[in-house]
N, C-alpha and C positions, 0 to 999 in steps of 0.2 A: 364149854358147850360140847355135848354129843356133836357126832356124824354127821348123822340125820337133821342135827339141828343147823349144821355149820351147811348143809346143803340144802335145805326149804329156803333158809334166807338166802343164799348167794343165786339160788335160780330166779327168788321173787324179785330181790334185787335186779338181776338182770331184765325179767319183764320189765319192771317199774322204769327202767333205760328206756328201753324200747319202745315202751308205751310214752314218755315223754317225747321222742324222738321222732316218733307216727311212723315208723316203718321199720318194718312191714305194720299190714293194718292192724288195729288192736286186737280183733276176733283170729286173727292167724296167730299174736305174737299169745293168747291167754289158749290156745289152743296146743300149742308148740309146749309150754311150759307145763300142760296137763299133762302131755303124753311123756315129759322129760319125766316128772312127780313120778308116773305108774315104773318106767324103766328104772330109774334111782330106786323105787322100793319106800319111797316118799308118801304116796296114795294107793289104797289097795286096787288091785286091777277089777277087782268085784264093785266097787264102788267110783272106778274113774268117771263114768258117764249116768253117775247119779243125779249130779246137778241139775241136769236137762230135765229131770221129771218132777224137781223141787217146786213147791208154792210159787216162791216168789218170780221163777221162768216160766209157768203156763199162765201165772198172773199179767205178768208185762206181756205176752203174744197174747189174750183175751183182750187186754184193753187196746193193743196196736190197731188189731182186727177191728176192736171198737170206734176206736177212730177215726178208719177210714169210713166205718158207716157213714158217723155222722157227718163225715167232711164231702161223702158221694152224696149225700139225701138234702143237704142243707138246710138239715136241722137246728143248727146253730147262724142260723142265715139270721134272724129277727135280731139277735145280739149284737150284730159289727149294725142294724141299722142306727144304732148309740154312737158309734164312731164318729159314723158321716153327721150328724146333727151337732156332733158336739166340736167338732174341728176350726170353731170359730176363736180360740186362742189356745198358745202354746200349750199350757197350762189344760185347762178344759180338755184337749185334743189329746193328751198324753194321761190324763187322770181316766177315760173314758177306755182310749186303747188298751191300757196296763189293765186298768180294770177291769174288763173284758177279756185280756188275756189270762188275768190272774185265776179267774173265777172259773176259764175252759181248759184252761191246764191242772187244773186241782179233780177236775174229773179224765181226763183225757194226755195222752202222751203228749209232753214239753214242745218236741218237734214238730207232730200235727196242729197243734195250737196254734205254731207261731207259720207253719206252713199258710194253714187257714187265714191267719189275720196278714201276715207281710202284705200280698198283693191290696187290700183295704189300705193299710196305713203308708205305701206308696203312694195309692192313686186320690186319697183324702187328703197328704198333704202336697200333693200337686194341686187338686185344685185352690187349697187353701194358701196357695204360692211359699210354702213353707217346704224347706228340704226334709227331704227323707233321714237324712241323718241327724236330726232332732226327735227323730220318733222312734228307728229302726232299736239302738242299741235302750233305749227303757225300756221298749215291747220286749226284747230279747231275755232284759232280765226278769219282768215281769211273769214273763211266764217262767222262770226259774222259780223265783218266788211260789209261784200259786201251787207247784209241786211240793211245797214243802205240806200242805194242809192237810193232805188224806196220805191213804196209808200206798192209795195207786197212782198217786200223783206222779211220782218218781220212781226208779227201781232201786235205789239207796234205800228209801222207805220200805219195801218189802222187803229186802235185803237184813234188813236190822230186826224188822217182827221176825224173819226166819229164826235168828241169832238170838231172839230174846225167845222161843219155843223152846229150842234146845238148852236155855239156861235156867229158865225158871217153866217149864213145859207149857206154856200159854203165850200165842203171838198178839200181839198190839192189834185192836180193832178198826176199821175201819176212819174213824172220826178220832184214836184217840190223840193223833199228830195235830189234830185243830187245836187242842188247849195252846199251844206253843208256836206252832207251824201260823195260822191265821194273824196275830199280834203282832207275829214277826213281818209277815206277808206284806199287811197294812202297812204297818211304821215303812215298809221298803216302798214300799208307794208314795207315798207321802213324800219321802225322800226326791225318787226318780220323779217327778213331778212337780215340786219347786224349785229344787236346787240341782240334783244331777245332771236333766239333761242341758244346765247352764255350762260345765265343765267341757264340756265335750269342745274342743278345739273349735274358733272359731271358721278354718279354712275350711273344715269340714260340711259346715253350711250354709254349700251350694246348691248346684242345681243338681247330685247328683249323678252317679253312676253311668243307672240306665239310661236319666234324660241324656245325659252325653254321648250314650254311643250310639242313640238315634238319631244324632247329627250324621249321617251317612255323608254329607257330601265332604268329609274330611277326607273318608278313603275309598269311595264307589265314584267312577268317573263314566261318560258315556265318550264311546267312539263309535263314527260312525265308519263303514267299511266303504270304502271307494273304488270304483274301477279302474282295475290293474291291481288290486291288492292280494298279497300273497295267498291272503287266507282265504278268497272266493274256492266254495267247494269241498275246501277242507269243512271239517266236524271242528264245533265246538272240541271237543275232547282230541283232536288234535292240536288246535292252537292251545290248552293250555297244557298239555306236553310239550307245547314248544318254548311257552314259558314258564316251566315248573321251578328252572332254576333263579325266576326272579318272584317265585310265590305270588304271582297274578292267579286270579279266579275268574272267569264266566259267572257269574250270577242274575244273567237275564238277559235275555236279546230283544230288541225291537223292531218288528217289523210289519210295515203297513198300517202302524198305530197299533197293532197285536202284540200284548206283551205276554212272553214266553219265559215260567223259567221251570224250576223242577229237575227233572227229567231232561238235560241239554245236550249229552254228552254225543246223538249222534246226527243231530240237528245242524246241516251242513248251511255253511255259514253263505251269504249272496252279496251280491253291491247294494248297496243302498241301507243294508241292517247299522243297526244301530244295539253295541255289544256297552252291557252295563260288565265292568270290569272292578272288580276289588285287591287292592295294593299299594303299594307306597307311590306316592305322586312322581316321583322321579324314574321309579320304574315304569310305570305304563308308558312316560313320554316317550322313555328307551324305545321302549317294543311298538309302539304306536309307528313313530315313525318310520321303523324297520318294517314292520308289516302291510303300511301304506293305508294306516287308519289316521282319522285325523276327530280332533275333540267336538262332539258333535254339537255344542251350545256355551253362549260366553257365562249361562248359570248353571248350578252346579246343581247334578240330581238331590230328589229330597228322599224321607221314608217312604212318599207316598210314587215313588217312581216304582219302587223294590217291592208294590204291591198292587195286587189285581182281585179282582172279585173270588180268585181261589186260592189265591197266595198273600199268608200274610208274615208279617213279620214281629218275632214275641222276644220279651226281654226272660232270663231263665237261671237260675242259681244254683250252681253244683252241693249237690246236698253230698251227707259225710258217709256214704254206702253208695255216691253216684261210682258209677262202669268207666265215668271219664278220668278220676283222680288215678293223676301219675301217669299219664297216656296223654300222645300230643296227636293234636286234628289229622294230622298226615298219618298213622295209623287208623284212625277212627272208620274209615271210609262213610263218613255221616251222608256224603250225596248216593252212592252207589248203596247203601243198606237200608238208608231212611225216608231219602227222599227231600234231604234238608242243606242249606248253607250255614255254616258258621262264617258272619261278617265281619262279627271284634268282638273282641276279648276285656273285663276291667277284672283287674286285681288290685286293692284297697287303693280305689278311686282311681285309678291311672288306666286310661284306657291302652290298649295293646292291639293295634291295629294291621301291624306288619308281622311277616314271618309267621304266621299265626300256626304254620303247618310244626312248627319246631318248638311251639310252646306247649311246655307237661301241665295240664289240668289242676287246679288244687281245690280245696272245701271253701266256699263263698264266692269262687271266681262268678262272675255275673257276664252270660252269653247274649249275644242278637246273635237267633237266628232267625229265617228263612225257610219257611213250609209250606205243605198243602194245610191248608183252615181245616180240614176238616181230622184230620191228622198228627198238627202238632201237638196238641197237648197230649195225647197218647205218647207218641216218642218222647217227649219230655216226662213222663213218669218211667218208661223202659226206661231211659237213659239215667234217672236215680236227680233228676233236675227238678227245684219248683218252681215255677212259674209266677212272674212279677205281674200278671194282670189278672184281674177277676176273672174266674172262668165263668160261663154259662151253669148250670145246674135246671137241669132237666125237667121238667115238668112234674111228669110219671114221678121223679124221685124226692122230691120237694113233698108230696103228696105221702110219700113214707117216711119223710122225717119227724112225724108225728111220733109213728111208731117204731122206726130207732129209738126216739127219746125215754117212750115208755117202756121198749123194754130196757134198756139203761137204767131208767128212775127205779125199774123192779131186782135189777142185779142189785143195786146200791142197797135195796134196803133190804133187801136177804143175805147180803154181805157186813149191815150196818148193825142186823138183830141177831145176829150170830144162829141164825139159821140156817145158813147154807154157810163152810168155808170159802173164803174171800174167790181163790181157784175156780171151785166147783161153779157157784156162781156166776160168774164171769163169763166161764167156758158155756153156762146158759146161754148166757144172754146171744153169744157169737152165734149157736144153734138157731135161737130165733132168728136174728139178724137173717142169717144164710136161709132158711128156711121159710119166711117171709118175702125175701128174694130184696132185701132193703139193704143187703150186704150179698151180690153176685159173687158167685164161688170164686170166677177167674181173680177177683179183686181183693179174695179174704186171704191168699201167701203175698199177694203183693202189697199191703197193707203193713205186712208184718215185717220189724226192722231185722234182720236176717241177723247181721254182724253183734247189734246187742245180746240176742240170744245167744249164739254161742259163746258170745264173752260172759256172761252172768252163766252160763252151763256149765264151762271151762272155771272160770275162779272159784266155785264157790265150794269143787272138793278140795282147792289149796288153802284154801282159805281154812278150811278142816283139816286139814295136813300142820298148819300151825298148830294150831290147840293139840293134837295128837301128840306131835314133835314136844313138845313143850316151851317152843320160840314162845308163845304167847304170855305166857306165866312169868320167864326171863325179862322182858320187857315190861311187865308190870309191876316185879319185886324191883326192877333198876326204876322205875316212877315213882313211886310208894316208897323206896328208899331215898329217893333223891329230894323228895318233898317233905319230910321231917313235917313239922311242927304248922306244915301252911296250912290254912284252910281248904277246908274239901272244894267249896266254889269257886276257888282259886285253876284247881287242877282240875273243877268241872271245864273253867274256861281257857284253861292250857291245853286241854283234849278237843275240845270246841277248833279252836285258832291252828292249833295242828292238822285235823280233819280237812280245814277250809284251806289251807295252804297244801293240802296233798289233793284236793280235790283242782286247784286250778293249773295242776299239770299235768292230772292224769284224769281218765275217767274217772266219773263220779261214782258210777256203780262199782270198779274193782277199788276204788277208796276206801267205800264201805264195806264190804268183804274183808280190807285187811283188816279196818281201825275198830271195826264191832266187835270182832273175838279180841282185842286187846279192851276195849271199853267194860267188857263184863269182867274179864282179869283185874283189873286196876278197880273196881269196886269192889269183888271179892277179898282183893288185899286189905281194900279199906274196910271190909266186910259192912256193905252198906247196899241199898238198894241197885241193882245192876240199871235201873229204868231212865235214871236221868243220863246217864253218861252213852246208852244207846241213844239217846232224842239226842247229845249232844252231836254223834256221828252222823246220824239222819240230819241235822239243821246245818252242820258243817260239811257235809259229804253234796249237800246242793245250794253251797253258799261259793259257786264256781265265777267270779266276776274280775277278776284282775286280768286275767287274758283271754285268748280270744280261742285257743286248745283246750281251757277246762271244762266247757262245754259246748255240745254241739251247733245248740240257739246259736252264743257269741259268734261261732262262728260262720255261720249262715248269714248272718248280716254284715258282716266286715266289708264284705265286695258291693252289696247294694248301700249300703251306707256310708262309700268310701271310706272305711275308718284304718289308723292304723293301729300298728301291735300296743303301743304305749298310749291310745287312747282307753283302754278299758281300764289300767290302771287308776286312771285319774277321774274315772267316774265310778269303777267299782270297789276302788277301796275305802272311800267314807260310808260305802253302802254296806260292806263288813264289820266295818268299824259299828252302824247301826244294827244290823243283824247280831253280833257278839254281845252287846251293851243289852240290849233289847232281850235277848233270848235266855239270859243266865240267870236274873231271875225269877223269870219263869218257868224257865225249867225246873226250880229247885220249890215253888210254890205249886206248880201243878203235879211234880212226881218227886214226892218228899226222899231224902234218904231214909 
C-alpha cells in the first residue's frame, strides 16, 4: 500500500471508532476527518467543501424542509385517521401503523415520519389498553423500511444514485428503488406484524414509560408552610438554595386555592402556603421538618395538581441533534431560560427521578415537563425534543395542507419524468412551500436536520478520497480474489450482509459513502453490471435493526418503549434475515448483471 493509501484508511478507520462510539457527535467527528483528508494532502483543498453542493445534500435539506411542511399543515392528518379505527387488535393496530408509516416515510424524512406518527401510536394504544412497546419498535422499523422505496426515502439512496452518475454517468430515477425496495418493504411488514412484535420481551409490555412518570405522586409531595417556619418571607428561590444540596425543586405553590407555578423564583413564600416540592421522599422529610413544613394531606398529589388552566404538563423525547444530549438539568437552566420544570427523567424504561440535576441527557431519554400551554411545545422543538402527545394543528394550516400536498405530488413527478433533476425539483417545491406561506420561513432552517448535513457534506469528498487513493480497487481485487469460483449472488449477498452489519453501528448514510465506491469496484473486477451491488448497498445501508445506534428511529423509541439494548436484536434480526433472503433475488431479476 501507498502513503496515501495507508493514511485514508487509518483516518476513516478512526472516524468509523468514533462514530461507533457517539462521541463526539457524528457531524463534528465527519467534519474533523474532512479537514484531517485536506491537511494530509488526502482530498484536494479545491474540492473539500464540494460535498455540501452535491445532489444528494440539497436533496435531503429539500425534502427535511418538506417535511416539516407537511407535518405544520397536517396534510398527512387524514392518514394516522387509519390508525385510530384500526387499533382494535394487536395485529390490525400495528398492520395500519407500519403501514402508514411505511407509505409517509417513502416520500418524507424517516425521522419526521416517525416524529408524526409516535404521539398517534402512544395515545391509540393507550386507549386500546395495549402498551406502547408493542407498537413503538415495528413503527420504528417501519419506517426504516418505507425508505427503502424511492430514491428520497433515505439519504443512502441518494447517496448510491450519486456513486452510480459518476460510474456509469446516469443516477437511478426516482421510482427505480421500488422494483426491490417495495417487495422488501411488504415482506418486512408482514413480518413486524405477525410474528416480530411477538419477540419483543414480555416485561416490556407494560404500562409504559411515559404512563409511569405521570405517576407524579411517587416523587412531587405537598407541604404545607406553618407559622414559625423558617421559610415565611423567604423567596421560593431561596429556600431551594437552601436545599440544592438535597436536589429538592419548588415546582408550584398553593395558595388560597391559587395555584402558582412558572415563574417562582421570587415569589416569597407566607404561612398557610402549600409548596408542591419534587425529590427523593426522604429528602423532603429531612428538610421539611428542619424548615417547619409539615405534609399537607394523607393523599398524595396527582398530574392533575401540577396543572392549571395555563400550565400543563407534557411527556417529550430527546431526539439525536437535541441541545440536551450529554448535558445535565443543573446546566440547562430550563426554569430561568424557558419557563419549564423538568420532573423525571426515563431511560430504557427506568424511570429517574432523583438527582435529576446530575444526570447527562442521552437520544430516547423520555422527559415530563412542566410549562406554560401555550408555550411548551415551541420549547420542545428549540430544545431538539418531540413530543408524546398530539399537538393541536391549526386551522389556517390544515387548510394549506392541501397545497403542501400538491405541491409535493408536482415535485414528485417532475422528479419521477426526468424533467427537472431530482435537487432542482425539490428545491421547487421548498420555493412554493415558503412562498405560499404553508412552509413559514422561521420554520424552513428549523426543519432542516443540521448535523445530517454536514455529515453527508463531510464524507462524501472522503468517500472520493478512496477511489482516488486507490483503497477502493485493493479491497475489491482482495474480494474477487478471495471468491474464486463462487457464484456472483453469493458475493451479491456477502456485499448485502456486510452493508447491513456496518450500517447497524454506524450511520447509515456514511455506510453508504463507504460501501458504494467499493460495490462498483468489486463489479468492475467481476466486470458485470455495477447496478445490482449499488441496490445491494442501498437495501443494506437501511437494513439498520439489530441495535438501537444504527438508526436514529431505533433510537427514539427506546426510552418511550422502554426497550433495552438487546431487545432490538431479537426482533431485528429475523427481519434481516427476511430483508437478505427477500431482496437477492430480486435484485438480481430486476437489475441483471
Amino acid at each position: 500500500m501507498t502513503l496515501d493509501q495507508i493514511l485514508i484508511s487509518g483516518l476513516l478507520v478512526a472516524a468509523l471508532v468514533l462514530f461507533v462510539l457517539g462521541r463526539p457527535r457524528y457531524d463534528l467527528v465527519a467534519l474533523t476527518a474532512l479537514v484531517a483528508g485536506v491537511v494530509l494532502g488526502l482530498v484536494p483543498a479545491d474540492k473539500a467543501f464540494s460535498g455540501f453542493g452535491h445532489d444528494a445534500v440539497i436533496t435531503v435539506a429539500a425534502v427535511l424542509a418538506i417535511s416539516r411542511a407537511l407535518s405544520l399543515t397536517g396534510a398527512l392528518e387524514p392518514l394516522t385517521g387509519l390508525v385510530r379505527r384500526a387499533s382494535g387488535s394487536t395485529v390490525t393496530h400495528i398492520l395500519a401503523l407500519c403501514g402508514v408509516g411505511a407509505v409517509i416515510s417513502a416520500f418524507m424524512n424517516n425521522v419526521g415520519a416517525l416524529a408524526l406518527l409516535m404521539p398517534i401510536a402512544i395515545q391509540s394504544s393507550t386507549r386500546a389498553g395495549r402498551s406502547p412497546a408493542a407498537v413503538l419498535m415495528p413503527l420504528a422499523f417501519a419506517t426504516v423500511l418505507g425508505g427503502m422505496v424511492t430514491l428520497i426515502g433515505t439519504p443512502p439512496n441518494l447517496i448510491v444514485s450519486g456513486f452510480r452518475d459518476q460510474a456509469v454517468g446516469q443516477p437511478f430515477g426516482l421510482l427505480d428503488f421500488a422494483w426491490v425496495g417495495l417487495p422488501v418493504a411488504a415482506a418486512g411488514l408482514v413480518y413486524i406484524a405477525i410474528l416480530g412484535w411477538r419477540l419483543i420481551p414480555g416485561d416490556r409490555l407494560g404500562k409504559g414509560a411515559a404512563a409511569e412518570l405521570m405517576e407524579v405522586s411517587a416523587y412531587v409531595t405537598e407541604l404545607t408552610v406553618q407559622a414559625g417556619s423558617a421559610l415565611i418571607d423567604k423567596t421560593v428561590g431561596d429556600a431551594e438554595g437552601m436545599w440544592k444540596d438535597s436536589d429538592l425543586t419548588v415546582i408550584g405553590l398553593i395558595r388560597d386555592d391559587r395555584r402558582i407555578f412558572g415563574a417562582m423564583a421570587r415569589q416569597r413564600i407566607a404561612a398557610g402556603d402549600v409548596l408542591l416540592v419534587r425529590g427523593e421522599s426522604e429528602a423532603i422529610t429531612k428538610r421539611a421538618r428542619a424548615a417547619g413544613l409539615e405534609f399537607a394531606a394523607s393523599e398524595r398529589p396527582t398530574a392533575e395538581h401540577l396543572q392549571s388552566q395555563d400550565v400543563v404538563m407534557a411527556e417529550a423525547v430527546v431526539g439525536a441533534a437535541s441541545s440536551l444530549i450529554g448535558r445535565h438539568a443543573g446546566e440547562l437552566g430550563l426554569r430561568e431560560t424557558y419557563g419549564i420544570n423538568l420532573l423525571a427523567l426515563s431511560r430504557e424504561g427506568a424511570a429517574i427521578r432523583s438527582r435529576l440535576s446530575r444526570v447527562r441527557m442521552a437520544t430516547g431519554d423520555v422527559l415530563l415537563l412542566q410549562g406554560d400551554a401555550r408555550r411548551l411545545q415551541a420549547v420542545m422543538a428549540d430544545l431538539g425534543c418531540l413530543p408524546l402527545v398530539e399537538r393541536e394543528i391549526l386551522k389556517q394550516n390544515q387548510r394549506r395542507g392541501l397545497l403542501a400536498l400538491g405541491l409535493f405530488a408536482c415535485g414528485i413527478a417532475l422528479a419521477a419524468s426526468g424533467l427537472l433533476p431530482t435537487a432542482i425539483a425539490f428545491s421547487l417545491v421548498v420555493l412554493g412551500l415558503v412562498v405560499s406561506r404553508a412552509l413559514p420561513t422561521r420554520e424552513l432552517y428549523t426543519g432542516i436536520e443540521w448535523p445530517v448535513i454536514v455529515l453527508l457534506g463531510a464524507m462524501i469528498p472522503l468517500g472520493s478520497a478512496l477511489e482516488s487513493t486507490g483503497v477502493t480497487g485493493l479491497i475489491a481485487e482482495g474480494i474477487v480474489g478471495m471468491a474464486g469460483d463462487v457464484p456472483v449472488w453469493v458475493l451479491l449477498g456477502a456485499l448485502l450482509v456486510v452493508t447491513m452489519t456496518m450500517s447497524d453501528i454506524l450511520n447509515n448514510a456514511a455506510t453508504a459513502v463507504i460501501m458504494a465506491p467499493i460495490s462498483i469496484a468489486v463489479a468492475q473486477g467481476l466486470q458485470v453490471s455495477p447496478d445490482p451491488f449499488l441496490m445491494a448497498v442501498a437495501i443494506g445501508a437501511s437494513s439498520s435493526f439489530l441495535t438501537p445506534i444504527g438508526h436514529q428511529n431505533n433510537a427514539l423509541v427506546m426510552g418511550p418503549g422502554g426497550y433495552h439494548f438487546g431487545d432490538y436484536w431479537r426482533v431485528g434480526l429475523p427481519l434481516e434475515i427476511v430483508v437478505a433472503v427477500v431482496s437477492v433475488p430480486l435484485l438480481l431479476l430486476f437489475w441483471p448483471l
